[in-house]
N, C-alpha and C positions, 0 to 999 in steps of 0.2 A: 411613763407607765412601765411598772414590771412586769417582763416577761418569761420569769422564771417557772420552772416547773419541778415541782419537787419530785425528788430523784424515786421518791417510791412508786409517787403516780406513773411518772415515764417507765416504769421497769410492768407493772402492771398493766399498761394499758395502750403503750405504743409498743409490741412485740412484734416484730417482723417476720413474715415467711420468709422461709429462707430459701435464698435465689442462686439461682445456678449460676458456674464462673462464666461470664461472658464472652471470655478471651479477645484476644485482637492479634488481626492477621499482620503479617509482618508484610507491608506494600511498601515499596520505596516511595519519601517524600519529593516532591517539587517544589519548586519557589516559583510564587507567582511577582508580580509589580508590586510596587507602592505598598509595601510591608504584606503581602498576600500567604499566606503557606495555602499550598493545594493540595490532599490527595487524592489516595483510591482505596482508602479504607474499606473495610467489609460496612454491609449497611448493618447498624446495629437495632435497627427500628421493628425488628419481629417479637422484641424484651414483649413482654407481657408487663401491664401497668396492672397496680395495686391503689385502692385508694384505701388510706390510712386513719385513724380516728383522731390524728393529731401529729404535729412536726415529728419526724424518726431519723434523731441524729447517726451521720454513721461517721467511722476513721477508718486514713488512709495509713497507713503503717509498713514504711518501707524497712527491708534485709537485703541480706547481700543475694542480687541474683533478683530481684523485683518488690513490688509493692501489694499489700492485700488492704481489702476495703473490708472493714468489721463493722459489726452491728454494732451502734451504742446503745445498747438495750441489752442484748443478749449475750454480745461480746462475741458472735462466732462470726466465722467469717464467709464473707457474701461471694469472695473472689480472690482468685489469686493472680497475676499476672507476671509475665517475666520482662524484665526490661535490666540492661547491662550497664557496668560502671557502676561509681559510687553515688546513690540517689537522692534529693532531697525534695521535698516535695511541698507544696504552700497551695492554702484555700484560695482559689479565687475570687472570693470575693461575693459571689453572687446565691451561696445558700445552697448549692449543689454541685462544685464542681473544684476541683482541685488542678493545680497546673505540675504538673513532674519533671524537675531538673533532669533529663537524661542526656548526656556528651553534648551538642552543642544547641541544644535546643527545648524550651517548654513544651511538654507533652500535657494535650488535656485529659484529661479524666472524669469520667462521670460516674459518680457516690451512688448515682439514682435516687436520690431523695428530694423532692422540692414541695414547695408548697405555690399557690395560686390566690391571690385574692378575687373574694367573690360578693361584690356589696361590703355589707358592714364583719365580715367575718374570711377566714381564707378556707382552704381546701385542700389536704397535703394528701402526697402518694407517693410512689417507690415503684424501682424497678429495679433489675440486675443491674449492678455495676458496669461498667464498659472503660476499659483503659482501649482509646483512639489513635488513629496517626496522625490526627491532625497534630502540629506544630510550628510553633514560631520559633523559625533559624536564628543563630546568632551566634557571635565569637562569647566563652565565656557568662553562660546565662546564670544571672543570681536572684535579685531581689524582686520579690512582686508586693506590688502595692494598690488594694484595693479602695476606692473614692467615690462617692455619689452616685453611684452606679459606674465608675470607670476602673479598667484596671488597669496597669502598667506595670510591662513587663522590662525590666534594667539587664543590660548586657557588659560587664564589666571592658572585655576585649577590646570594645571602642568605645565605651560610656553612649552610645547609642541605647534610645528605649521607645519600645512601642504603645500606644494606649490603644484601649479595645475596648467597647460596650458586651458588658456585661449580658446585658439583657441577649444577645445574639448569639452567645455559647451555644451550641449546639453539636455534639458528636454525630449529628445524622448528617450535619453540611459538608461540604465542599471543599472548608476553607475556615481559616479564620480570618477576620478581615482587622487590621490593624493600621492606623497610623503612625509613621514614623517619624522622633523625632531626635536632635543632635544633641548631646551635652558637649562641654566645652572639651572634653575630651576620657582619650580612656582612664578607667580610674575603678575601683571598687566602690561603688557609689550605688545610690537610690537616685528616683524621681519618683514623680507623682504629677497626675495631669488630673485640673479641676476640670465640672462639668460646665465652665465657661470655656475653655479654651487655658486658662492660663495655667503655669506650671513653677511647679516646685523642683530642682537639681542641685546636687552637691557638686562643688567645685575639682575642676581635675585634678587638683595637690589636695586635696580633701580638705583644706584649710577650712574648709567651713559649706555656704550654699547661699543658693540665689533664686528669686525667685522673678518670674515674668509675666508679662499679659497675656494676653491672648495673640497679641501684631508677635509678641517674641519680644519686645521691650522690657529690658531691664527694671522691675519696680524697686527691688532693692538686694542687698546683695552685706555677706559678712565673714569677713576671713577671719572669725576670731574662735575658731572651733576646729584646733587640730584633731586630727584624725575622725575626723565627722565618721557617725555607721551610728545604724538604728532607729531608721525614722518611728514617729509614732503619733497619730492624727488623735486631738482634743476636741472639745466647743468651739463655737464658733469660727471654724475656720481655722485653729488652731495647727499649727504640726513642729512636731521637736525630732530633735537630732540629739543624738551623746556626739560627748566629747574627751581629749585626756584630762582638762581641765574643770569639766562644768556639763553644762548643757546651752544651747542655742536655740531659740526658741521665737517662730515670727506667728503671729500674732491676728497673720490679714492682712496687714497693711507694712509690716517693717521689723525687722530682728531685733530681740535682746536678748544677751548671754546674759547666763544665770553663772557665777562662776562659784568653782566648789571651795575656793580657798587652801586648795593644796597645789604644788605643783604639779603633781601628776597624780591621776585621780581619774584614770579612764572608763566613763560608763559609755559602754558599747552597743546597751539594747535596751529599749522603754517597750513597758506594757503600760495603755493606759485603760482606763475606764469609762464605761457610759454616761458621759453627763456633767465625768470629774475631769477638775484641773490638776491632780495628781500623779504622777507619774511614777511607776516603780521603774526601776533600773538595778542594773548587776552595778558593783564598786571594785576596783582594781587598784592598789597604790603602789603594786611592782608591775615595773616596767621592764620588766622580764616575766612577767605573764605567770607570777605565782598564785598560790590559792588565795581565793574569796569569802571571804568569811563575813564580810559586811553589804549591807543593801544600800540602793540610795531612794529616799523618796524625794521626788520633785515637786514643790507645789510651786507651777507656772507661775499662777496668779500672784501669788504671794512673794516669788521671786528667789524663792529657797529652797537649799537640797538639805536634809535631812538622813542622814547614815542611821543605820541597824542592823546590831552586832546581831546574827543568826548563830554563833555558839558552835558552827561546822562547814567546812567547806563548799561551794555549790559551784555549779558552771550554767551557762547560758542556758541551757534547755531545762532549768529547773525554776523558771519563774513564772507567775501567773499569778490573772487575779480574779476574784470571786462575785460570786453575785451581787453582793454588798459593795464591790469596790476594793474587798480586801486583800491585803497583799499577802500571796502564796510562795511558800522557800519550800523545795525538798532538800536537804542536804545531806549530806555523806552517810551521817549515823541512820540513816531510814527514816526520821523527822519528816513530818510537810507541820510547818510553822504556819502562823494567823498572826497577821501583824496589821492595825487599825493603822489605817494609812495618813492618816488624820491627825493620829497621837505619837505612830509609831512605836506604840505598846502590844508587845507581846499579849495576844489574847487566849491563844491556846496552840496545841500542837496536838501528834496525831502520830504513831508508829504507821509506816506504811509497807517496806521494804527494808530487805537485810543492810546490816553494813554496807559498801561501795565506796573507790577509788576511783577517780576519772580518770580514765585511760589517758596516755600521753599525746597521742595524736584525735584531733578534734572531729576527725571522722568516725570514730570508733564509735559503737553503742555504747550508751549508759543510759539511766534512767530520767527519764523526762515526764514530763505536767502539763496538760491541756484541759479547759474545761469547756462547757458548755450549761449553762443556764448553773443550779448547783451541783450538780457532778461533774469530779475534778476525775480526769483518765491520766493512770500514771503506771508508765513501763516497767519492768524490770529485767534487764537482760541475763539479769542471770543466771534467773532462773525461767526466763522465756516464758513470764506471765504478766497478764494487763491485769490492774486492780480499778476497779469504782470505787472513789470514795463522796458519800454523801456529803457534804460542804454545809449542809442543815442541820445535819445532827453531828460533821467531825467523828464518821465512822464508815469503816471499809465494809461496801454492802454487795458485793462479787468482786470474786475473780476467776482468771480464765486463765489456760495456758493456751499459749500459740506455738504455729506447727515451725516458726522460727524462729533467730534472735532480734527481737527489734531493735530499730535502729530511731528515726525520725517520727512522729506522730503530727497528725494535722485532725481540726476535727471541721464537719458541715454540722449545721443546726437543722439542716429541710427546710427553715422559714424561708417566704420571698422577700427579701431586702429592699428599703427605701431606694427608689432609681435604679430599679432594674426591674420590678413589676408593675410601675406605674400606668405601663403602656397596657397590660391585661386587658380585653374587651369580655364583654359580658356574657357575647354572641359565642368566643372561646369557651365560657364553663358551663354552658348550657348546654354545649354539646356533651356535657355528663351525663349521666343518668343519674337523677338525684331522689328519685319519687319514694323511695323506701327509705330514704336518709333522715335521720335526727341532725337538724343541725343545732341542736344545744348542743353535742357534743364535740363541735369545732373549738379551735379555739378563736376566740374571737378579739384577741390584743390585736391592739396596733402594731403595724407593722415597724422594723425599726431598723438602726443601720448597725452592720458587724462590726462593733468600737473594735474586736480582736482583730480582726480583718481588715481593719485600719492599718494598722494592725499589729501589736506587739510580735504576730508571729512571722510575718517578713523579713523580722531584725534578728532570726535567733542566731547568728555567729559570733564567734569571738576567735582572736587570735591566737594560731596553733603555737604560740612561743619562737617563733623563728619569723616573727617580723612581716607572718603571713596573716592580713586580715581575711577573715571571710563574713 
């Protein structure tokens, strides 16, 4: 079932109060045992709740010197917070919360948006944002990978990674409570832990990835995907990896490379889609790390990568895909291209933003693309504005200037995600007040899983040209 919401309705009818910054005390963290972080965070539990007439997307949007959380609605912002270093930050997975790369460790964040299922329909609401001290420590903290309600957190430093129940996030707790587990060693890699127990790792020479049961038993295992980066979960149990050559792709039960027929031919990051066996990817055939000017589409199933020539340069923060499944290029000349992923036909395009050069080092802002249901959020550093564009009608329907330069973008939807609100009791939403409530006005889809949050946007690095993958 679609869960979209057309970008006029959302702009109309889910408009946020706006909430004061939350801030967050600066307490020294502790490590507890058996993957524990503990702190002494302020309590953030005095936020004032809001209940909302429907999901109220918001983004996390980091600069130099912190990160602010914006309305996706109204595009102002909810919060600013200060946090040090250069910062990157990824959805957790579970519909309200964000984790933030800061120096050696995931900082969580809370969007303050969620939703609650209640019977045959959910329940959303909001509060001020809260950037927390909880954190999970680590040498070198990178990729996060959200699964059936699990998330996993990847530490390059020692190729150690922890899983965590979603459902348990909480900025008012203690702690986060994590399991810990080993890859074969250190390396710039992913994993991903399923909600049996068994697990998905890239190999420490990257040569490829292996996957395990629940005992830790090797089920199968494939060195034929140099420079593996950029997981990205499908149907069925699906999950792919780029490669220089191809893609690598298991299945459930057993790997197969899909190879691109060049020698080098590095896709480094998959976005894929709800439902679809297709996968977009960035295309690279210099191996000195020059400009991109071609896509790749994957179709698992079918065992085939499919190139499309985009007509202008792009880099990894410029890909996404749409409500439809369709694949999203911004590229250099201000373009965000529609390309039927299916046919790989150019369907339309769309002025969005001035000319742009990518800057030569891969930390730098430039202009990036996030969506959420059909409204695609896409940055502009240069001029230090976020633009909506409607993905239903292929028309820019606000924009906003921010009070810095953006850098990273991440977006939450408010929905409660498959296997993370399952566990909701009844006796919890009754403690609402509901008696003056229209519930025609909920929304009442099924609930469903973050295919991006799978997640195309885990994978968004690419190498600064010096041999350095991120």
């Amino acid at each position: 079932m679609s869960h979209s919401i057309t970008s006029l309705a959302l702009i109309s009818a889910f408009a946020l109060t706006a909430c004061a910054d939350a801030g967050a005390e600066d307490e020294e963290n502790t490590e507890g045992t058996e993957g524990t972080q503990e702190t002494s965070a302020a309590d953030p539990g005095e936020r004032e709740t809001f209940e909302e007439g429907g999901p109220s997307p918001r983004l996390a949007i980091t600069y130099d010197g912190g990160v602010s959380v914006v309305d996706g609605t109204s595009l102002e912002s909810l919060g600013d917070f200060d946090a040090q270093g250069f910062l990157r930050v990824n959805p957790a997975g579970d519909g309200r919360h964000f984790f933030l790369t800061e120096g050696e460790s995931f900082r969580l964040l809370d969007a303050g948006t969620w939703g609650e299922p209640h019977g045959d329909h959910n329940h959303y609401y909001s509060t001020d944002p809260h950037l927390s001290d909880l954190t999970v420590d680590g040498d070198a903290p990178a990729h996060v990978v959200s699964h059936e309600g699990l998330g996993t957190l990847f530490f390059d430093g020692t190729g150690d990674y922890h899983s965590l129940e979603l459902a348990d996030l909480d900025v008012e707790a203690e702690s986060i409570e994590t399991e810990a587990f080993e890859s074969e060693g250190a390396h710039h890699g992913v994993a991903l832990v399923e909600e049996d127990g068994s697990r998905f790792e890239t190999l420490e020479d990257r040569s490829g990835a292996r996957f395990l049961d629940a005992e830790g038993d090797e089920v199968d295992r494939s060195e034929e995907c140099p420079g593996v980066h950029g997981e990205a979960a499908g149907p069925d149990g699906m999950i792919a990896v780029g490669c220089e050559d191809g893609v690598l792709v298991f299945d459930g039960e057993s790997f197969e490379k899909i190879d691109s027929g060049e020698e080098y031919s590095r896709i480094g990051n998959l976005f894929p889609a709800e439902g679809s066996s297709i996968f977009l990817g960035d295309y690279n055939e210099d191996e000195d790390g020059g400009e991109m000017t071609e896509v790749a589409l994957v179709d698992a199933e079918a065992g085939e990568i499919t190139t499309v020539d985009v007509g202008s340069p792009y880099n990894f923060r410029n890909l996404a895909r749409g409500p439809e499944g369709e694949a999203l290029v911004l590229t250099e000349d201000g373009q965000l291209h529609v390309i039927d992923p299916e046919t790989g036909e150019h369907t339309d395009h769309l002025d969005v933003v001035e000319e742009w050069t990518e800057p030569e080092e891969w930390q730098e802002p430039r202009p990036a693309i996030r969506v959420v249901d059909d409204v695609a959020y896409i940055t502009e550093p240069e001029t230090q504005e976020i633009h909506m564009v409607d993905l239903t009608e292929l028309e820019v329907i606000q924009s906003a200037e921010l009070d810095f330069v953006p850098n990273e973008i991440e977006p939450v939807d408010g929905r409660p995600v498959e296997g993370v609100s399952d566990d909701y009791e009844e006796d919890e939403a009754d403690e609402h007040d509901h008696e003056d409530h229209d519930h025609d006005e909920h929304d009442h889809d099924e609930d469903e899983d973050d295919a991006e949050g799978d997640h195309s946007d885990h994978d968004h690095d690419e190498d600064d040209h010096e041999d350095h993958d991120h």
